[in-house]
C-alpha positions in Angstrom: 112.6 216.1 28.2 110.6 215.5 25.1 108.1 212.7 24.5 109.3 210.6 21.6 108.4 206.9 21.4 104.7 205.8 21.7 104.6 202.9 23.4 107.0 201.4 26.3 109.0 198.5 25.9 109.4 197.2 29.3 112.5 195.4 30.4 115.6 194.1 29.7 115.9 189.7 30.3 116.6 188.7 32.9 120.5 187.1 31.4 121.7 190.5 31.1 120.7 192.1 34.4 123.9 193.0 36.2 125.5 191.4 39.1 126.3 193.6 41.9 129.3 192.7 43.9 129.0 194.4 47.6 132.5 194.2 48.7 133.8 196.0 45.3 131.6 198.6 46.1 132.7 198.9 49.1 136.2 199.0 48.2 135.3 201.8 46.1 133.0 203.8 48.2 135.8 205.9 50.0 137.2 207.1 46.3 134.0 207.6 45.1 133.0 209.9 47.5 136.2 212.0 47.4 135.9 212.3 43.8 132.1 213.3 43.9 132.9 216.1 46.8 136.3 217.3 44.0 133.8 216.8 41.0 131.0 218.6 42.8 132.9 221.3 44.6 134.7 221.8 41.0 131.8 222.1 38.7 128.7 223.4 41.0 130.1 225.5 43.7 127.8 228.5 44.4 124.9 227.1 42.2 121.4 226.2 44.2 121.2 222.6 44.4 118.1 221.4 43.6 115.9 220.2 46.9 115.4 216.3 45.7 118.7 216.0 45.8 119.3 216.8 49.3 117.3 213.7 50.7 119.8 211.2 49.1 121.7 208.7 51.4 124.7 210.7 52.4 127.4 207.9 52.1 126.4 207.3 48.5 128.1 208.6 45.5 125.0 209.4 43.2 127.5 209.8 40.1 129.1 206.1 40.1 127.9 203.1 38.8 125.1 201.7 41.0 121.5 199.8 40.8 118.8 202.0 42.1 114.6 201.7 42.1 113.1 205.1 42.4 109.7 205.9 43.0 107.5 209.2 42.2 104.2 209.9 43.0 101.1 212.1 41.8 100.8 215.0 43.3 97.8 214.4 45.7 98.4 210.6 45.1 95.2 211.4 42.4 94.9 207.8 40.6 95.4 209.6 36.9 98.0 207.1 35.4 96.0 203.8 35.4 93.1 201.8 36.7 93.6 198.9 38.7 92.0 195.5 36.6 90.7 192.4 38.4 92.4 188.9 36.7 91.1 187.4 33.9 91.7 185.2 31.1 94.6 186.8 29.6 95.8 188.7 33.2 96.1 185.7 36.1 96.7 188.6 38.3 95.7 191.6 39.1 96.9 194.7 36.6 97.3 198.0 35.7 95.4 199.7 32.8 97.2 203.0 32.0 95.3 205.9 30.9 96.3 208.0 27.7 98.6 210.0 30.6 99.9 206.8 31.8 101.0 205.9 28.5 102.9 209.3 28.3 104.5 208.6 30.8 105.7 205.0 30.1 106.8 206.3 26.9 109.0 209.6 28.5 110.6 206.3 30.8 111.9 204.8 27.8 112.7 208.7 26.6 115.3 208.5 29.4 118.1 206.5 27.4 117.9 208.4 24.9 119.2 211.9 27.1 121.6 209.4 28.7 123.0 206.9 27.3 124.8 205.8 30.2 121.8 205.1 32.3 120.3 201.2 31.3 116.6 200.9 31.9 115.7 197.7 33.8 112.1 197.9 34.6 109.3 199.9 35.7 105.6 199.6 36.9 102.9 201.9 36.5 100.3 202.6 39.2 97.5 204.5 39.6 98.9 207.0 41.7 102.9 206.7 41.2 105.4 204.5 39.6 108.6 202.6 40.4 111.2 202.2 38.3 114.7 200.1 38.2 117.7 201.6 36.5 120.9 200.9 36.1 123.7 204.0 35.6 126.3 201.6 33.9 129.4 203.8 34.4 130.9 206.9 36.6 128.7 209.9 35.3 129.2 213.7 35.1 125.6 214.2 36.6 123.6 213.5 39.7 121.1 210.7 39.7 118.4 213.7 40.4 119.0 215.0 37.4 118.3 211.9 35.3 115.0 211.9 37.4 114.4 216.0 36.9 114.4 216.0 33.5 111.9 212.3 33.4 109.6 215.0 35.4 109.7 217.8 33.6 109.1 215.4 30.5 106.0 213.8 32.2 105.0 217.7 33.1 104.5 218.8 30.0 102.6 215.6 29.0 100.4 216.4 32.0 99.6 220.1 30.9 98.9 219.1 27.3 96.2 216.3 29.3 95.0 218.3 32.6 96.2 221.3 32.1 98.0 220.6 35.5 101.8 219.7 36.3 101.8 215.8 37.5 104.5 214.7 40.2 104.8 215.8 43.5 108.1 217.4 44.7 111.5 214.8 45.2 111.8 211.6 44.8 112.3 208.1 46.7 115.4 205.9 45.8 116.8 202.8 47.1 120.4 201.5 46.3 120.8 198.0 45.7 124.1 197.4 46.9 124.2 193.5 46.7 123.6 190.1 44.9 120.4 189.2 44.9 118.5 192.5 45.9 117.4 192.9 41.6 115.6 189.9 41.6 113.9 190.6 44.3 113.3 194.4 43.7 112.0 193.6 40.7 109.8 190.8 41.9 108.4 193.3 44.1 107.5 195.7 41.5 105.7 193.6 39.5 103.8 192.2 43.1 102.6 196.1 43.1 99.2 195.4 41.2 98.2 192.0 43.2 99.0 193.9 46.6 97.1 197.0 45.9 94.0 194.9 44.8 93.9 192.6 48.2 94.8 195.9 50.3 91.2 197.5 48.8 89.1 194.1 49.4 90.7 193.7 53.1 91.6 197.2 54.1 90.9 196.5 57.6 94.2 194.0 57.3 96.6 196.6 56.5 95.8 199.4 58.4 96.8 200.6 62.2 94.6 201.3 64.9 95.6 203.7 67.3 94.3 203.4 70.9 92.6 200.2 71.1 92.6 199.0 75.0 93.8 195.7 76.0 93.5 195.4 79.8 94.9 198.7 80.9 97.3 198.9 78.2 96.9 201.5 75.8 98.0 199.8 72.2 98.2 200.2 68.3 97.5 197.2 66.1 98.1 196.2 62.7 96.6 193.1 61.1 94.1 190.4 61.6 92.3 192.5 65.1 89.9 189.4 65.2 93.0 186.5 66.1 92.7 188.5 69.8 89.6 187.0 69.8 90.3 183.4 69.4 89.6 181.1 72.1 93.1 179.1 72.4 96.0 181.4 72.4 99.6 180.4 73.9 102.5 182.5 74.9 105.6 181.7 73.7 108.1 182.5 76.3 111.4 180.9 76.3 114.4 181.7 78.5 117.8 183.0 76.8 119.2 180.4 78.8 117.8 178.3 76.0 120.6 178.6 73.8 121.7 174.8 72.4 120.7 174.0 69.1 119.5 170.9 70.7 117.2 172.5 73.9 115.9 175.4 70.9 114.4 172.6 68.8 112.5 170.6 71.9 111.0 174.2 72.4 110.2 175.1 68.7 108.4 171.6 68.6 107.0 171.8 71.6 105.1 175.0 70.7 104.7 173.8 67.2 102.5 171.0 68.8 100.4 173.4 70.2 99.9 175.5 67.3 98.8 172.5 64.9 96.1 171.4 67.7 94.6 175.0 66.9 96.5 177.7 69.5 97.4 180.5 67.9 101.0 181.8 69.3 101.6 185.3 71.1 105.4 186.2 72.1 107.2 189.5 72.1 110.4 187.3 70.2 112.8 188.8 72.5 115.1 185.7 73.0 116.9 184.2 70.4 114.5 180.6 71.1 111.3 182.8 71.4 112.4 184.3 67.8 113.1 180.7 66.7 110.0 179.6 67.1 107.8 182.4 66.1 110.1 182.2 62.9 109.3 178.4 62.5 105.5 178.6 62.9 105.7 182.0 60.5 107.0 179.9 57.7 104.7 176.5 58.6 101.7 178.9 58.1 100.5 179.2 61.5 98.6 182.3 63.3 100.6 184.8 65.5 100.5 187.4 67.2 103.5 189.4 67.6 104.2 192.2 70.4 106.8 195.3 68.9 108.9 196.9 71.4 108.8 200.2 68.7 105.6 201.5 67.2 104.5 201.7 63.6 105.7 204.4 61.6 103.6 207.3 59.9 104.1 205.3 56.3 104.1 201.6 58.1 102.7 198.7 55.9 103.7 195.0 55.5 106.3 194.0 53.9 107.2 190.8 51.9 105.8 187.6 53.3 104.1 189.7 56.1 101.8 191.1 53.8 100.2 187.6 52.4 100.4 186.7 56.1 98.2 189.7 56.7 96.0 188.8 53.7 95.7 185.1 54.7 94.6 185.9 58.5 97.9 184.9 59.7 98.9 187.8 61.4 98.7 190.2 64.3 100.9 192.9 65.2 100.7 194.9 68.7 102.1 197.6 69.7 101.9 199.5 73.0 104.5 202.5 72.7 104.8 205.0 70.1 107.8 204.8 67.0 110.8 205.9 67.5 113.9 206.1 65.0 116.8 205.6 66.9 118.5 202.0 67.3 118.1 201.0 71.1 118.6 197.7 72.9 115.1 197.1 74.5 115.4 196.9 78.5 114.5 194.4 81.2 111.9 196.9 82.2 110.3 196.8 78.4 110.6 192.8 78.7 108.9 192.3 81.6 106.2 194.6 80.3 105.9 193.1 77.1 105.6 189.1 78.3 103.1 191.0 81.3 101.2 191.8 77.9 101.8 188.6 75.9 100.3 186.6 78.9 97.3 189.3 78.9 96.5 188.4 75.6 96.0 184.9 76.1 93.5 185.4 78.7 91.5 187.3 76.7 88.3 185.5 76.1 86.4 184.5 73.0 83.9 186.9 70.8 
């Protein structure tokens, strides 16, 4: 895909971002699959499909009209598309300087409406290392939403050899379907978060990274977080029976606990019943320190999402975890509980540094 504009306009307003309606969609989803499988079996039977495609969400028709973020990164993650800018006087936050590649590659972004006109672009940032960008395929299309992002590659790749002398992404693709009202905004307000979250991950990197075999009594643990709240001097488990299950008896125990926490404690529960998850939510929200016990592990690519992250970045937050990830969906078991709250209880008793 060639190169044409030299500068990127970023995104369309905000008053003509569309609405997604879930339950249309999935109204449609069955039809839309059956014609993708006729279309597909049709027009590429016995051609090599290329291998980005292959890690797409199965149930999704990646022809019909449909939302998506993707994200690409260098290959090597090697920060050539932009530096990373404190704030100042005309940035409040931190930002993104691209590079002359960087720039290409914005540029090639906005190329992509005019190889298909179909395909509304919404936003994108730049990083030092990869890029997200929201799109919007306005109608059913003949073509895969791989190739929309093949042929934004290959454009960027022949920017890169021009530059470096070097191809620039790394093989595939990430995408993420936004299949209800709502998710834009919030995608979008995420994107543009990218800069300010990178910055306090590289003052505080201790904060967002996990810690494999740190020992707690005779528990064998990974943490993720603020390591130093295990060290505070007034800690409190939260443990609250699933007996506990009146509107009424939940919020004597979410202000009892809440009590606690504003004369200093910092809370430690496992939020395994729904009261325990009430009031870990509740003190979340009011600000106060926690630290919260995972019945599954972190995962190779774990970070904090969201809210978690500022908590993270505020010194609000611990998590621990004493078994390794899994990916399946399993109810914890009485055994897990008992070994968790055992845990929880440990924690407490841990004395000050």
């Amino acid at each position: 895909m060639a190169c044409t504009t030299a500068t990127a306009a970023c995104c369309s307003s905000a008053s003509h971002r569309p609405v997604l309606n879930q339950s249309s969609m999935s109204n449609q989803r069955h039809d839309r699959d059956e014609r993708r499988r006729e279309w597909w079996k049709d027009n590429h039977e016995g051609l090599q499909v290329n291998r980005s495609m292959k890690r797409r969400n199965a149930w999704h028709d990646y022809h019909s009209r449909c939302i998506y973020m993707v994200t690409m990164a260098v290959e090597g993650r090697k920060p050539v598309l932009g530096k990373l800018c404190d704030p100042n006087d005309t940035h409040p936050s931190p930002w993104i300087r691209p590079s002359a590649l960087g720039e290409r590659v914005l540029s090639c972004w906005q190329d992509i409406a005019t190889h298909y006109p179909e395909v509304r672009l919404l936003d994108i940032q730049l990083m030092p290392d990869h890029i997200h960008g929201m799109l919007f395929v306005t109608r059913q299309v003949p073509y895969h939403l791989g190739n929309v992002v093949n042929g934004f590659k290959v454009g960027c790749n022949a920017m890169a050899r021009e530059l470096l002398g070097t191809t620039l992404w790394e093989e595939g693709y990430h995408d993420r379907i936004l299949i209800s009202e709502g998710q834009l905004e919030t995608m979008i307000r995420y994107l543009h978060d990218n800069p300010r979250r990178l910055w306090t991950k590289q003052r505080h990197p201790e904060f967002f990274t996990v810690r494999q075999d740190i020992t707690i009594g005779e528990a064998q643990v990974a943490i993720a977080g603020n390591q130093f709240l295990l060290d505070h001097p007034f800690k409190v488990v939260v443990q609250c029976s699933r007996s506990i299950n009146t509107d009424e008896a939940i919020a004597h125990e979410v202000n009892r606990y809440m009590a606690m926490a504003r004369d200093g404690a910092i809370l430690v529960s496992p939020c395994i019943s729904p009261c325990e998850k009430a009031v870990m939510r509740t003190a979340f929200e009011a600000g106060i320190r926690e630290i919260v016990l995972l019945e599954n592990g972190f995962s190779p690519m774990w970070k904090p999402g969201g809210k978690q992250f500022d908590a993270c970045a505020r010194g609000q937050l611990l998590f621990v975890a004493p078994w390794p990830y899994h990916s399946e969906r399993k109810r914890i078991s009485r055994t897990q509980c008992l070994q968790l709250n055992n845990l929880a209880r440990y924690i407490t008793t841990l004395p000050s540094k």
